[in-house]
C-alpha positions in Angstrom: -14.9 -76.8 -4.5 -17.3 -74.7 -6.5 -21.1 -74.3 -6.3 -21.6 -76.8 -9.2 -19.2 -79.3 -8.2 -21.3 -79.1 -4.4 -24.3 -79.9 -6.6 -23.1 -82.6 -7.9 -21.7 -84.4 -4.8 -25.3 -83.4 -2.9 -27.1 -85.6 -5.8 -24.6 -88.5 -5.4 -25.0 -88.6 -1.7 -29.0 -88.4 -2.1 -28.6 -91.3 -4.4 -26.3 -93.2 -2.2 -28.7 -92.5 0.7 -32.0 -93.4 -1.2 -30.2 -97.5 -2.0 -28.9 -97.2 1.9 -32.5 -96.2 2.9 -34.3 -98.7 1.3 -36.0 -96.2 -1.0 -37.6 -95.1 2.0 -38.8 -90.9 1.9 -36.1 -88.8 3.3 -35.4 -84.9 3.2 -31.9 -83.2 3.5 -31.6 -80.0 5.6 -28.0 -78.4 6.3 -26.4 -79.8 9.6 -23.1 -78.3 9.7 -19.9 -77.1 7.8 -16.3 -77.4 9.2 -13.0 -75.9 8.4 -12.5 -78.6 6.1 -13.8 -79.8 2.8 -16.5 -81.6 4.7 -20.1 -81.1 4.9 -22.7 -82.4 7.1 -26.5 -82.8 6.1 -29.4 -83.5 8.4 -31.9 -86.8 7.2 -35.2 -86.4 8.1 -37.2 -90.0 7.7 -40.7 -90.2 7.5 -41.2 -91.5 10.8 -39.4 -88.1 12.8 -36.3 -90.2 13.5 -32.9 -88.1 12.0 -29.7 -88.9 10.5 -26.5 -87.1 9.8 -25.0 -87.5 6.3 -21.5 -86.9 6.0 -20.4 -85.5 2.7 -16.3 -85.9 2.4 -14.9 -85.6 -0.8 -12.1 -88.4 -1.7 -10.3 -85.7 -3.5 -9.5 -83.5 -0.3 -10.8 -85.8 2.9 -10.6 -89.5 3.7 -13.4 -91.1 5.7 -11.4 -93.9 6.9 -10.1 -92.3 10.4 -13.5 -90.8 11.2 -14.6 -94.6 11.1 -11.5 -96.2 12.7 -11.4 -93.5 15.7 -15.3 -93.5 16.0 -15.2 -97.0 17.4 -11.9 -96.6 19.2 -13.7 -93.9 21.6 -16.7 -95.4 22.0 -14.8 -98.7 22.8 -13.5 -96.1 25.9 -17.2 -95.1 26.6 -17.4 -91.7 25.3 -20.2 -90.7 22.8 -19.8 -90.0 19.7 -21.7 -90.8 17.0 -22.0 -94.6 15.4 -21.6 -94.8 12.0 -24.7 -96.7 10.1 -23.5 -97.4 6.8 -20.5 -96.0 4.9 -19.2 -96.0 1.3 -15.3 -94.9 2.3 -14.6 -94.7 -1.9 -16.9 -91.9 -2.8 -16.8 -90.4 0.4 -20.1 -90.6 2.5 -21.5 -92.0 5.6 -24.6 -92.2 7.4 -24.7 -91.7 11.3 -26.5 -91.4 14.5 -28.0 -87.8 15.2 -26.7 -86.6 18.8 -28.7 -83.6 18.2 -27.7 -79.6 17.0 -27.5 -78.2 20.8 -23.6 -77.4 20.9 -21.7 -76.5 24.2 -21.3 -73.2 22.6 -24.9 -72.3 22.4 -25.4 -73.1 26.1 -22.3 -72.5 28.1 -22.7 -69.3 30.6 -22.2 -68.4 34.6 -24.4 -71.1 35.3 -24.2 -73.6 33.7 -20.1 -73.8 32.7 -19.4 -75.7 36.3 -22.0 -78.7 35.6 -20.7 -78.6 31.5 -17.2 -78.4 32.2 -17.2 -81.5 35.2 -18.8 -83.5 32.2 -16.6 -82.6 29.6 -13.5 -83.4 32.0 -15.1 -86.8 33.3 -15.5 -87.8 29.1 -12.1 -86.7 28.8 -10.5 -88.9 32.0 -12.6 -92.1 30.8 -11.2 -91.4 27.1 -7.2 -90.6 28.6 -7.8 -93.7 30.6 -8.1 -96.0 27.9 -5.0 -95.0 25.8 -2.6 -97.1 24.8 0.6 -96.6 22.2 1.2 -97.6 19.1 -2.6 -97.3 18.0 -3.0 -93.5 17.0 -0.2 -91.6 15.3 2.3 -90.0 17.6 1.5 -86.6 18.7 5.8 -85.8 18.0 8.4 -83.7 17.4 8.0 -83.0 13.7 4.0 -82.6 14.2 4.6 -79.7 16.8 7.0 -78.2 14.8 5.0 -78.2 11.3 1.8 -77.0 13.4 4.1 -74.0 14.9 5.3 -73.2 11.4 1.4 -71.7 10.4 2.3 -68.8 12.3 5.2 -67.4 10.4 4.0 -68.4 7.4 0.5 -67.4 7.7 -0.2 -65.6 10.4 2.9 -63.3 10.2 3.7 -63.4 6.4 0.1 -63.4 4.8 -2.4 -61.6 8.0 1.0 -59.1 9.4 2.8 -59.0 6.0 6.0 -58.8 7.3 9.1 -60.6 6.8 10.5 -62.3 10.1 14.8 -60.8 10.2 17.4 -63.6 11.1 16.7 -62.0 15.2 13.3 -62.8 15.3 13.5 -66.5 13.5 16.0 -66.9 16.1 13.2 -66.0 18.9 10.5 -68.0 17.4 12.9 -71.6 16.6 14.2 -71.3 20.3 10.7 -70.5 21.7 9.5 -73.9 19.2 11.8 -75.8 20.5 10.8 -74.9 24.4 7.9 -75.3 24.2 8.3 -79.0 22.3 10.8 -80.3 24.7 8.2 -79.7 27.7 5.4 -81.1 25.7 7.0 -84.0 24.3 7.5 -85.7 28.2 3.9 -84.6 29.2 2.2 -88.0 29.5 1.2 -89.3 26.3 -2.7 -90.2 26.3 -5.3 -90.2 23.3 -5.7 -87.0 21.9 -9.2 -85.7 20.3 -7.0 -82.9 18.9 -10.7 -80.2 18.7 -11.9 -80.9 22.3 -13.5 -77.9 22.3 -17.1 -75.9 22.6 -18.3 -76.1 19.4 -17.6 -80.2 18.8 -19.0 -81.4 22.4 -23.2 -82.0 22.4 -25.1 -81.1 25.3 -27.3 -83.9 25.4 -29.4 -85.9 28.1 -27.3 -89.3 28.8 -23.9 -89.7 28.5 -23.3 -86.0 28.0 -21.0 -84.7 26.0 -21.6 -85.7 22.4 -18.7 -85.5 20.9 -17.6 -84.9 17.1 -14.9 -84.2 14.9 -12.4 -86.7 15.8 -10.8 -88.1 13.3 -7.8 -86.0 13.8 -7.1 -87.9 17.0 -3.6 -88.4 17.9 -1.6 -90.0 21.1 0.0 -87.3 22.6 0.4 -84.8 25.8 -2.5 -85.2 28.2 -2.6 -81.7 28.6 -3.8 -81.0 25.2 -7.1 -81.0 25.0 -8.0 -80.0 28.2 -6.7 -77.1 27.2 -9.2 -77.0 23.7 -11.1 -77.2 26.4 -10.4 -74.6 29.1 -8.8 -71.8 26.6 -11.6 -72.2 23.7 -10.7 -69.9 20.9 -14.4 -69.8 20.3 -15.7 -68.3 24.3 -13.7 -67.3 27.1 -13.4 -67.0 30.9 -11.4 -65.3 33.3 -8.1 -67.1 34.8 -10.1 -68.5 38.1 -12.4 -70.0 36.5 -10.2 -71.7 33.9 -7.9 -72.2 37.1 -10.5 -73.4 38.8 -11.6 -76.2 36.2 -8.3 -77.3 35.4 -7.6 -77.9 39.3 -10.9 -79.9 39.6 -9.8 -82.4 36.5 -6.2 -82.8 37.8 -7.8 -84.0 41.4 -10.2 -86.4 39.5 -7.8 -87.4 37.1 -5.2 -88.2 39.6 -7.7 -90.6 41.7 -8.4 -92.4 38.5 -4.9 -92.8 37.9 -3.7 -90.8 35.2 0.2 -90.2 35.7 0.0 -86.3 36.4 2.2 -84.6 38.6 1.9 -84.1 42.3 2.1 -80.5 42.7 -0.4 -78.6 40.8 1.5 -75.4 40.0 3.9 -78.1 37.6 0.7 -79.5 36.1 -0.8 -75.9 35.3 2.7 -74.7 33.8 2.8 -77.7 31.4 -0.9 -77.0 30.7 -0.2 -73.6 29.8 3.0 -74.4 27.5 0.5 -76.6 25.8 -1.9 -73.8 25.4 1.3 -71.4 24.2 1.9 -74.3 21.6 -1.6 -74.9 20.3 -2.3 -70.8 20.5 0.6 -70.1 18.1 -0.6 -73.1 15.1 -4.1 -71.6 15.9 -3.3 -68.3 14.8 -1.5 -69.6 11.8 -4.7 -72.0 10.7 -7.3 -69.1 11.2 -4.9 -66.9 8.9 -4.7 -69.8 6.7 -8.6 -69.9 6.1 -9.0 -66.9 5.1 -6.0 -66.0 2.9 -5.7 -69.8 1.3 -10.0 -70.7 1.8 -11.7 -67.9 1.5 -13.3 -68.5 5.6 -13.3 -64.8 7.3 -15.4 -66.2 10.1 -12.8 -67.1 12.0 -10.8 -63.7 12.1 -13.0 -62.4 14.7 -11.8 -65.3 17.0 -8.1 -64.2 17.0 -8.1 -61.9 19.3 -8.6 -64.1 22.4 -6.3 -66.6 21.0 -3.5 -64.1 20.8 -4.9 -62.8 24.2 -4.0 -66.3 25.4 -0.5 -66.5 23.9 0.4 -63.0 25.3 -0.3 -64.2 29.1 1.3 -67.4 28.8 4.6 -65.3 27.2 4.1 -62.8 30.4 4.1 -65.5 32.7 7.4 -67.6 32.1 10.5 -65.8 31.9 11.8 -68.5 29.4 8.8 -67.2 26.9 9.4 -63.5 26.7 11.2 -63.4 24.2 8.4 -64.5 22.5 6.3 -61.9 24.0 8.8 -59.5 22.8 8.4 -60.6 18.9 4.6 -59.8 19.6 5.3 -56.8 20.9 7.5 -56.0 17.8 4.8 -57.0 15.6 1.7 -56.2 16.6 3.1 -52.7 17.8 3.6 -52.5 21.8 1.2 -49.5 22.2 -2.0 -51.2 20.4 -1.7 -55.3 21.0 -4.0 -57.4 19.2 -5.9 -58.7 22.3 -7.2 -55.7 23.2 -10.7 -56.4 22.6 -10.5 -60.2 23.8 -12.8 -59.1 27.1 -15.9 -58.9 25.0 -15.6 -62.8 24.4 -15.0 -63.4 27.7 -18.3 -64.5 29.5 -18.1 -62.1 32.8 
């Protein structure tokens, strides 16, 4: 979408907001931009209270889930925002304000334990509540079209090379791994960006959460892992050890289905992560070569950092560790810089 085209969809949502308002005075100040064609603006009323305007283009997004999912999860008690007044044709929709104070922006040594335990508690309450046949399945053919970014972008458009018949071989048998252990995970509701830069720190009810309308129902490991391996800030394996062993105790005495011996739970956690490392790679080559987003080049290194430790771990994924090896170059891995994002 070019700048004039934003223009134009920036005076149809002012006008859309002025009849939703009641005419009442308003300003717009940017909120937020995705990876997507959507925008977000902040409305100021006269009185202090704010808005958030969502600006989706029909062309390239559909409102419709955002709305449908929004009350879903807050049906299940988590917080996300409540949507004020929509107009799904052209696109826009007025909601609450859970404020601009991300997890991001605040998550350290300090204060990650406190954080993190309400992040996993919003999660259980959410998991909880799932039930089939009302989000689309998380399956077989989704995994496998998510995996295929990294060959096509990551490897062919970021690597430039050309995969030989060997290495496909490597990467459908380590898909289909991977798939077959996630595919009899427990299926719960799946947020699908659980991660540090959609959760809110806010005062009641904390997390805020955003960005759902992907959801899905799917493995419960999932988004714990968004979670725990955030492509966008990283710790050091106790820690995410240590988190992941707290929300499979609480999760467990709520009554989630999870496995009784941790070291099973953690393994199907981390073939998640392998899974969800190896489409992310692919999408963050994808918006840069096909959208023109470089920001998100800088945040590959501790995603591949992540992939390469899973691969080292489990026998059954070195051959995928291997292909890394042979593409990257053994001597000079990608990840090598991934210890500056980690917060020591």
């Amino acid at each position: 979408m070019n700048d004039n085209q934003h223009d134009t969809r920036q005076q149809q949502l002012v006008d859309w907001l002025a009849g939703t308002l009641n005419h009442s005075e308003f300003k717009l100040t940017v909120a937020s931009a995705d990876a997507s064609f959507r925008r977000y603006f902040r409305v100021h009323l006269a009185d202090g209270v704010t808005r958030i305007a969502m600006d989706a283009p029909p062309a390239h997004e559909n409102c419709e889930p955002f709305v449908r999912v929004a009350k879903l999860f807050a049906g299940a008690g988590m917080h996300v925002p409540a949507v004020l007044a929509q107009d799904l044709q052209n696109g826009f929709l007025l909601l609450s304000d859970l404020g601009d104070v991300t997890y991001l922006s605040q998550l350290n040594q300090q204060t990650a334990p406190h954080l993190y335990h309400d992040a996993n508690m919003a999660l259980i309450q959410l998991q909880l509540a799932s039930k089939s046949n009302v989000l689309p399945d998380y399956d077989a053919a989704l995994l496998e079209r998510e995996m295929q970014l990294f060959p096509d972008w990551y490897v062919a458009q970021h690597l430039k090379v050309t995969l030989d018949e060997k290495q496909q071989a490597v990467l459908k048998k380590t898909f289909e791994l991977l798939s077959k252990n996630i595919l009899v995970q427990p299926q719960v509701y799946v947020h699908r960006d659980y991660h540090s830069r959609n959760l809110m720190l806010i005062s009641e009810n904390n997390p805020g959460i955003l960005d759902f309308q992907d959801a899905v129902y799917g493995a419960v490991t999932y988004d714990l892992v968004s979670l725990l391996k955030d492509a966008y800030i990283g710790w050091e394996e106790e820690h995410v050890i240590d988190w992941v062993v707290r929300y499979w105790q609480a999760a467990r005495k709520a009554g989630l289905p999870l496995q009784d011996d941790f070291s099973e739970f953690y393994r199907d956690f981390e073939y998640m992560g392998a899974q969800r490392h190896i489409k992310v790679l692919g999408i963050f080559a994808r918006l840069y070569y096909r959208d023109g987003k470089a920001g998100y080049l800088k945040d590959m290194p501790l995603v591949m950092h992540y992939l390469r430790r899973v691969c080292e771990r489990y026998v059954e994924l070195r051959p995928m560790l291997h292909l890394l090896d042979a593409l990257t170059g053994a001597d000079q891995h990608p990840d090598a810089d991934y210890k500056k994002l980690l917060k020591l």
